[in-house]
N, C-alpha and C positions, 0 to 999 in steps of 0.2 A: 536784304542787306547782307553782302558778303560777308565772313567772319575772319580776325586774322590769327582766332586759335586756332591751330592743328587738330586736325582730326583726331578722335577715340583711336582710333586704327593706328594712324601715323604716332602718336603718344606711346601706346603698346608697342607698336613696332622697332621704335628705340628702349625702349627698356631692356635693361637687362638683368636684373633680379627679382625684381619685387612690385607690384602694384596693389593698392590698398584701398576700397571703397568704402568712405562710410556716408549711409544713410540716415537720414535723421527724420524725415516726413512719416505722417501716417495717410497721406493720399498725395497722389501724383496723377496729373493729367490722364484720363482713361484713354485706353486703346481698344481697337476693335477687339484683340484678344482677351480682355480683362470684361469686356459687355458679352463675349461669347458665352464665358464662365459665368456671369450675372445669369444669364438665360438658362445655364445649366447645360452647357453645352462642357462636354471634360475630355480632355488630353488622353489620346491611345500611345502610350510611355513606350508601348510595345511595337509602335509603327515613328521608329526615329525619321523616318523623311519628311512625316507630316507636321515635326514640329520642331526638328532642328533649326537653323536661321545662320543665318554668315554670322552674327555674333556669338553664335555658340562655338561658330570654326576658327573666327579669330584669337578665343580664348582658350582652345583645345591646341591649336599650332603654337600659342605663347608657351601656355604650361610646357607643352612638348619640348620647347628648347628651352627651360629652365627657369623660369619666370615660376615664382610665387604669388598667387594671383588670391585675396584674400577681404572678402566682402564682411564686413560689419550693418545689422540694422535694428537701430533705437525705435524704439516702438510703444505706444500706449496700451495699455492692457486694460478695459478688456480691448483685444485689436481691433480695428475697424475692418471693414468687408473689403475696403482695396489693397490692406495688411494678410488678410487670410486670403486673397489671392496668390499676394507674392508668395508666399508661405509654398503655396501649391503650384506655385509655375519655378521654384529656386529647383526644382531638379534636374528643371534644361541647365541651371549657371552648376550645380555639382558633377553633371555630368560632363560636361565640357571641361572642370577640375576647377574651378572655383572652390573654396574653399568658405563656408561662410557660415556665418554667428548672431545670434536676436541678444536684445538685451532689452530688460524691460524699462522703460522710462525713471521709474518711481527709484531703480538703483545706480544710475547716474547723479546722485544729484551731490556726490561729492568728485562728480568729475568736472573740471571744467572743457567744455565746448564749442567749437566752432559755432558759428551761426548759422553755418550754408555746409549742404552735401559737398562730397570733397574725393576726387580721384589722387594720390600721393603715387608718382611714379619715381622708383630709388630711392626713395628719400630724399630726394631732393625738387623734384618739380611737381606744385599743385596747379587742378584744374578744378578749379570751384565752381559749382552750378548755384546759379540766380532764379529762383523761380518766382513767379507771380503768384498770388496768392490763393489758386485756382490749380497751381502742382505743373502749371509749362514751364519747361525752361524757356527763360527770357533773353537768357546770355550765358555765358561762360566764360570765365579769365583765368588768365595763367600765370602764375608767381613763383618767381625761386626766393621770395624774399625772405632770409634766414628766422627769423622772429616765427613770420605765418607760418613755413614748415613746421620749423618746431612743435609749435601749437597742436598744428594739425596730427602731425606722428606722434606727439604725446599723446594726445584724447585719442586717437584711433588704437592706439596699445592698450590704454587702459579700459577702453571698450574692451577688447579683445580679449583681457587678460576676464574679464567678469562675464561676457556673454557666451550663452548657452548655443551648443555646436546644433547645426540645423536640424540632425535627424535625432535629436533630442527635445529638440524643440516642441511642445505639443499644440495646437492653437483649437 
């Protein structure tokens, strides 16, 4: 089924200050690379060709022209094993210049929150991901509508402002 949201890519590529991810799942659809790591199979950090990825490029050329690029993720603790994955694969998103933060579930709960993972490009345009209850995204929609923004950039600051920076982070 065609989609008529714009691509990650095409989204990023009009921005021009700021993008903001916040995650809220503690499992997301597995990928081959996340069963690699299951099997024990671990990233040579020291052979960047073998695990770089065109999203690492397209997020390394954003930062590059200016774009603040700033990933939040709500988490249960103790975390689950597809949580201490990401944990261990966020160095491809910091080193590409992602900038990004945990926060542990149990200290949101005088935040209020979206319901759905949420990209906020400028502060003004969300892309909200739908997922099935099994962690695929099912759909994606896209709203400038002033309220949801709102919402969303508030909860994503005050995440931000409470969670702990990645390489502090210990799991």
């Amino acid at each position: 089924m065609p989609s008529s949201v714009p691509s990650f890519a095409e989204l990023l590529g009009r921005t021009e200050r700021s993008a903001v991810h916040l995650e809220l799942r503690d499992f997301y659809a597995p990928t081959e690379r996340f069963e690699a790591w299951r099997r024990g199979e671990r990233i040579n950090w020291d052979d960047r060709e073998s695990w770089w990825h065109p999203y690492d490029q397209l997020i390394a050329d954003t930062v590059a022209r200016g774009v603040t690029i700033r990933r939040a993720r709500i988490v249960s603790e103790p975390v689950s094993e597809y949580i201490r994955w990401e944990h261990y694969v966020t160095h491809a998103n910091v080193t590409a210049g992602e900038e990004v933060r945990w926060l542990p579930r149990r200290l949101t709960t005088n935040i209020p929150l979206p319901g759905n993972d949420f990209w906020l490009f400028d502060d003004a345009l969300l892309r909200v991901h739908h997922f099935s209850g099994d962690g695929v995204v099912v759909e994606d929609e896209i709203t400038t509508d002033a309220e949801t923004v709102k919402l969303c950039r508030t909860a994503f600051e005050a995440v931000w402002r409470q969670a702990i920076p990645h390489h502090l982070y210990e799991i």
